[in-house]
C-alpha positions in Angstrom: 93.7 71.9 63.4 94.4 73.5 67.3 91.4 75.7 68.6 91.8 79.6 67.5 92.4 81.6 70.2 89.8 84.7 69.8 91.6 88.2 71.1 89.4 90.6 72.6 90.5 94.3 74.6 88.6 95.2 77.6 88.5 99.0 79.0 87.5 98.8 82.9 86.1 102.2 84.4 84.8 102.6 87.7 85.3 105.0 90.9 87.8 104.4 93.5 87.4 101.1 95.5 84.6 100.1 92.9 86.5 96.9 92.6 87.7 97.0 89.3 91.2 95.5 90.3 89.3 92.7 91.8 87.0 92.2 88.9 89.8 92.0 86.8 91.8 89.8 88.5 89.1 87.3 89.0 88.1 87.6 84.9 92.2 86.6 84.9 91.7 83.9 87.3 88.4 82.6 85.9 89.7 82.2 82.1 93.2 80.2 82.8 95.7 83.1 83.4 96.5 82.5 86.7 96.2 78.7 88.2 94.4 78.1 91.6 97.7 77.5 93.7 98.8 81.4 92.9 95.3 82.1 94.3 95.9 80.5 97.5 99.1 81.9 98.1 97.6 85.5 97.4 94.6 84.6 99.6 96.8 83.0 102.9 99.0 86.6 102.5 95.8 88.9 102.5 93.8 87.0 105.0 97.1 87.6 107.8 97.0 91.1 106.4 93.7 91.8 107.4 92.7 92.1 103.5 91.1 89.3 102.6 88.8 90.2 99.9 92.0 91.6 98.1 93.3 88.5 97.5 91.8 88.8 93.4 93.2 92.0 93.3 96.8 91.3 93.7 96.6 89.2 90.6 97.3 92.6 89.2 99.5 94.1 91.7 103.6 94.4 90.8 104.8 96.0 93.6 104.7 95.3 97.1 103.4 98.9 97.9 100.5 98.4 95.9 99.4 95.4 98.1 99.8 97.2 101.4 98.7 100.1 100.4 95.5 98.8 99.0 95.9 101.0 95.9 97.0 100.5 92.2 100.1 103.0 91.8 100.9 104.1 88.6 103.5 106.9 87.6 102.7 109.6 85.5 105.7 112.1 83.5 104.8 115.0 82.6 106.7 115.9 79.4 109.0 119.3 79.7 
């Protein structure tokens, strides 16, 4: 038989800018979720944009704004 895959949840807490977006995307990178050629890209783009030690960061990032704003953006609704 195949290898069982073993499913674990993580919580990440930390302060602003304590790197847990980095962390986390280098955990990603580190296990197989995102292959070396993706890191590349992501480090080429944040080196010209002066951010180079984002480059693990954006593993996580969606949206463009979240890259150059340095910041994870996430929208909260408040129900009525």
């Amino acid at each position: 038989m195949g290898k069982e895959r073993i499913h674990i949840n993580l919580v990440i807490i930390g302060h602003v800018d304590s790197g847990k977006s980095t962390t986390t995307g280098h955990l990603v990178y580190k296990c197989g979720g995102i292959d070396h050629r993706t890191i590349e890209k992501y480090e080429k783009a944040a080196t010209q944009m002066g951010k180079s030690s984002f480059k693990y960061a954006w593993v996580l990032d969606k949206l463009k704004a979240e890259r150059e704003r340095g910041r994870d953006l996430t929208k909260y609704k408040t129900p009525c």
